[in-house]
NUMARNU-580782 format. One record per residue (C-alpha): residue in three letters; x, y, z. Coordinates in steps of 0.2 Angstrom, whole numbers, plus 5000, padded with zeros to 4 digits. Layout:
N
ALAXYZ/...
REM end
This chain:
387
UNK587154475447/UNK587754335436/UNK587654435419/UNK588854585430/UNK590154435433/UNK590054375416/UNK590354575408/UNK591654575419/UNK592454425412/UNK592254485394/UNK593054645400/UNK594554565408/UNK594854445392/UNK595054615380/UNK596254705390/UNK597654605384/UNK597154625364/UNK597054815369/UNK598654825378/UNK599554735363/UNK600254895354/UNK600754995373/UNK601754805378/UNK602454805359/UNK602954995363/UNK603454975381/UNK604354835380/UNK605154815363/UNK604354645359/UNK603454595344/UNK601954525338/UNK602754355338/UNK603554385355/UNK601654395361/UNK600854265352/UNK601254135366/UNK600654265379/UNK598654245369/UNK598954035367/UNK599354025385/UNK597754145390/UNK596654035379/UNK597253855386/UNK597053915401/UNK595053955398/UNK594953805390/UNK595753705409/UNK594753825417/UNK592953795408/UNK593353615411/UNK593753605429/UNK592753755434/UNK591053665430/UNK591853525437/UNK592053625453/UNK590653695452/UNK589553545452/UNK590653475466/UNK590653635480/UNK589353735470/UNK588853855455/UNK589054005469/UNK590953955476/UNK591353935457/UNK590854115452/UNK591654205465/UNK593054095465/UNK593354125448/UNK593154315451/UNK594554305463/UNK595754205451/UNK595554315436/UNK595554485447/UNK597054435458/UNK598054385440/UNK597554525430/UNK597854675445/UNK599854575447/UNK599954585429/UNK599754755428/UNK601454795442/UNK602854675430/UNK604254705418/UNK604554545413/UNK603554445399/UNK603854255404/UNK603054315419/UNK601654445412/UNK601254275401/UNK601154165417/UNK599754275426/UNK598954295406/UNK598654115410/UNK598254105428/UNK596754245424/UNK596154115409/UNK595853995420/UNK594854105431/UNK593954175415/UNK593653995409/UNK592953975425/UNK591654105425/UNK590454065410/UNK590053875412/UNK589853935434/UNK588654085429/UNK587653985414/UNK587153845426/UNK586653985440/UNK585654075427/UNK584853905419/UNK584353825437/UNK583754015443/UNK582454015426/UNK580853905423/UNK581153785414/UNK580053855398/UNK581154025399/UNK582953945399/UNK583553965382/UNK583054145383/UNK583854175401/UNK585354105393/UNK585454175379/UNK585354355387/UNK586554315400/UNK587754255386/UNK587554445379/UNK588554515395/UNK590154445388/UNK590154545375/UNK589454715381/UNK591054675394/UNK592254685376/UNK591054845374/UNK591454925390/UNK593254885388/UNK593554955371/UNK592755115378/UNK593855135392/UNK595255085383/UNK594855255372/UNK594655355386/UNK596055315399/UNK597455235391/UNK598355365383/UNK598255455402/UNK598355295413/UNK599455175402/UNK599154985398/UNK599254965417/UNK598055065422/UNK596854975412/UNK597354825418/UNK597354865436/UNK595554905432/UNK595154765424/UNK595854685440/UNK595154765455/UNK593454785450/UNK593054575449/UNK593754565467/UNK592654725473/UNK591154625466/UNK591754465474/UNK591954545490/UNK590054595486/UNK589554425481/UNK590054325497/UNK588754425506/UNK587354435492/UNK587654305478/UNK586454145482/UNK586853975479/UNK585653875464/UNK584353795473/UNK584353655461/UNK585953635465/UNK585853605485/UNK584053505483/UNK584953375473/UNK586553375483/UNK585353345498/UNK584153225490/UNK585553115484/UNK587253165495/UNK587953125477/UNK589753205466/UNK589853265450/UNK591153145442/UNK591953195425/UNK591653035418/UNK589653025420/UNK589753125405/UNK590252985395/UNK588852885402/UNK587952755388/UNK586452875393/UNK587453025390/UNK588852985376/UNK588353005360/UNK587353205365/UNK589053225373/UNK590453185359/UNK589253275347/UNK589153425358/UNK590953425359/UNK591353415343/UNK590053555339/UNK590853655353/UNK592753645343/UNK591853675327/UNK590953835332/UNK592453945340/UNK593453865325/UNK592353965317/UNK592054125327/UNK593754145331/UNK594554135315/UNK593454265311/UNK594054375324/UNK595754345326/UNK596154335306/UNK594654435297/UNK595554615297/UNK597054535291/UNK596054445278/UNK595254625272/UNK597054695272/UNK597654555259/UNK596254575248/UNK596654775246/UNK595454855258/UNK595954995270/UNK596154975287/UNK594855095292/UNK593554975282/UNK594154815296/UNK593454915311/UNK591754945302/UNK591754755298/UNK592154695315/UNK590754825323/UNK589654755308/UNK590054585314/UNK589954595331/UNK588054675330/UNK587654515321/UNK588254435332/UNK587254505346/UNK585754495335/UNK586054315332/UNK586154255350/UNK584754345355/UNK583454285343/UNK584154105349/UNK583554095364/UNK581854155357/UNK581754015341/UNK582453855353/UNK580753905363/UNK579853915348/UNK580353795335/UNK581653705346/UNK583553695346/UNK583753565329/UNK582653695318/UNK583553845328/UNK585353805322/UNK584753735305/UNK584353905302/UNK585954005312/UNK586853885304/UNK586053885284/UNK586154085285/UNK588254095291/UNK588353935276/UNK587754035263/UNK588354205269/UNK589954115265/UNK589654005249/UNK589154205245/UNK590754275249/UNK591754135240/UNK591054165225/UNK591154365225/UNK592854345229/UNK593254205217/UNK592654355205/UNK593554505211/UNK593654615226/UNK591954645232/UNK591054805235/UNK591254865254/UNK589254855254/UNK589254675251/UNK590554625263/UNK589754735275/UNK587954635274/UNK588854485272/UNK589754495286/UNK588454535298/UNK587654375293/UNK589254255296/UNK589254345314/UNK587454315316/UNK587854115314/UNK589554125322/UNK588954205336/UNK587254125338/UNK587953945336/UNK588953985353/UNK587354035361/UNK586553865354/UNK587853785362/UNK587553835380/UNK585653825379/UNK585953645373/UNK587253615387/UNK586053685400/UNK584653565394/UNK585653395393/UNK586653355409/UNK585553345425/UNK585853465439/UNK587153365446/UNK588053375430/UNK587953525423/UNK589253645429/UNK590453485421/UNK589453455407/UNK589453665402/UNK591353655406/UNK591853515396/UNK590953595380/UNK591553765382/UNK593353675387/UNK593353575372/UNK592953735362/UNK594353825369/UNK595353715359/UNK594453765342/UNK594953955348/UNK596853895350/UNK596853795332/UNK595953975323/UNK597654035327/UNK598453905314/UNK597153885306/UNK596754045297/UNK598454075296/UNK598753945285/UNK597153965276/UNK597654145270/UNK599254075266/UNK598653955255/UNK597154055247/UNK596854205251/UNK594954265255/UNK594254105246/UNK595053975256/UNK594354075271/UNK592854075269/UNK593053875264/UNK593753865282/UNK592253955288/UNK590953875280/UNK591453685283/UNK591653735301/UNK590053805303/UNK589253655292/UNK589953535304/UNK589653625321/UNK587653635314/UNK587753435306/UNK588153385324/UNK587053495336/UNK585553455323/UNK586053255326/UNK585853285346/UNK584553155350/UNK583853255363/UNK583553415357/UNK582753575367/UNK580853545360/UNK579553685355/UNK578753755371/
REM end
């Protein structure tokens, strides 16, 4: 049930990167019209991964999914019926704090639901329904949108998270972790615990891990095509790297959940981590020399979205391991809040990186991101340990 709420999440947050050429069409805007539209959808996950764990660990992990559900189907479905973009932006951003909402809601359900000896792999899996929701809504964009319109995807994307709502007041069960402590203790989840002397230095390194990391993916995704362009490739050469990328990606967050059970979380992303680093340094030095064969880029690619993708898996297993049950809807939340912010500097960043030079500087980008988000999640004094 949770892994249906969360591919339902990763579809709702593609619609507007598929609908971008209809709304350009449509409405007459441009690129730059539409930039604010994507910033204001990505705050508002990071404010809504935040609060929503907060909420979550105040009134519970089941009241925060389906609440979530609600916000980001209500938004979405409104979206598809207005003309105006100040106010098509506004809803972008209501829905982004309902799809902020979802994942740190839905990982805690999923990591209080395991034994504890299975967690990093329940989670991991789970983390795999986001994007197999991206999956599912590419394809329906290539199927409907030339019939149904940008809006018909969107009132899609819409409806079908308040249908399974509907559903999950009547089927979805709260985490039992969740209502033994509230009744053993009768206490609240209170942001600030997180900063707790027990608590504060796994915290700030995890945060800063969390910026790191989407620094990182994101850049990749948001500026990686644009990259290729500059450096002479075709277009149709983007979309093979991007589906290369992204099955590295999926390969990457699965064996994570595996390895942190195996060799624990500190060896798990010292080897996520090395492999996107060198994948890099790689790609640096091939470009440095020339444009690279597509087969190079291609393997290489794969391998910085095996550690771009499998360091945000890392992430959550950590999350779900560190803050007690009382704490860790909020703890998820501020992690995957904090990392938001990585995703809204990518946006700058990449730009500028490009701008100054070209696929070499990049790749830098990439690789001191990913350097640091590993440095800190390897300095976690208390890591997930071998099984």
């Amino acid at each position: 049930m949770v892994a249906a709420a969360l591919m339902l999440d990763g579809l709702d947050a593609q619609v507007l990167g598929l609908a971008v050429p209809s709304l350009i069409a449509e409405w007459g805007v441009t690129r730059a019209d539409l930039t604010p539209v994507t910033a204001g959808s990505l705050v508002g996950m990071a404010i809504g991964a935040t609060f929503g764990g907060w909420f979550g660990d105040r009134f519970g992990r089941r009241a925060g999914l389906i609440g979530s559900l609600l916000l980001f189907g209500v938004s979405t479905a409104l979206a598809s019926r207005v003309d105006a973009l100040l106010v098509f932006g506004l809803l972008r951003a209501l829905a982004g704090l309902g799809l902020g909402a979802a994942l740190p809601n839905g990982t805690a359900l999923i990591a209080e639901f395991t034994p504890p000896r299975y967690r990093s792999i329940g989670v991991s899996i789970a983390m795999l329904s986001q994007p197999v929701g991206s999956l599912v809504a590419g394809l329906l964009a290539a199927a409907l949108i030339e019939s149904v319109g940008w809006r018909g995807l969107f009132l899609i994307g819409g409806l079908t998270p308040l249908v399974v709502a509907l559903v999950y007041l009547k089927t979805l069960p709260e985490s039992p972790q969740f209502v033994a402590g509230r009744e053993a203790s009768g206490e609240r989840a209170s942001p600030l615990a997180l900063l707790a002397p027990a608590l504060r230095r796994d915290s700030l390194l995890l945060w800063l891990a969390g910026f790191m990391s989407l620094l990182a993916l994101y850049t990749m995704l948001s500026w990686g095509p644009a990259m290729l362009a500059s450096e002479g490739y075709p277009l149709s050469f983007a979309g093979s790297v991007v589906a290369t990328f992204s099955v590295g990606g999926i390969t990457g967050s699965l064996l994570v959940g595996v390895l942190a059970r195996r060799i624990g979380s500190r060896a798990t992303q010292g080897l996520i981590g090395g492999v996107g680093l060198v994948a890099a340094l790689v790609l640096i030095l091939l470009f440095s020399n020339g444009r690279p064969s597509t087969g190079a880029v291609l393997a290489l690619m794969a391998c910085v979205g095996f550690s771009a993708a499998g360091s945000q898996t890392t992430l959550y297993v950590l999350s779900s391991h560190l803050y007690p049950t009382l704490l860790r809807g909020t703890g998820i939340g501020a992690t995957l809040g904090l990392g938001r912010l990585g995703a809204v500097a990518s946006a700058w960043a990449g730009s500028t990186a490009l701008d100054l030079g070209g696929a070499e500087a990049f790749f830098t980008l990439f690789a001191i991101s990913i350097a640091v988000a590993t440095a800190a999640c390897t300095a976690i004094s208390r890591p997930v340990r071998p099984d």
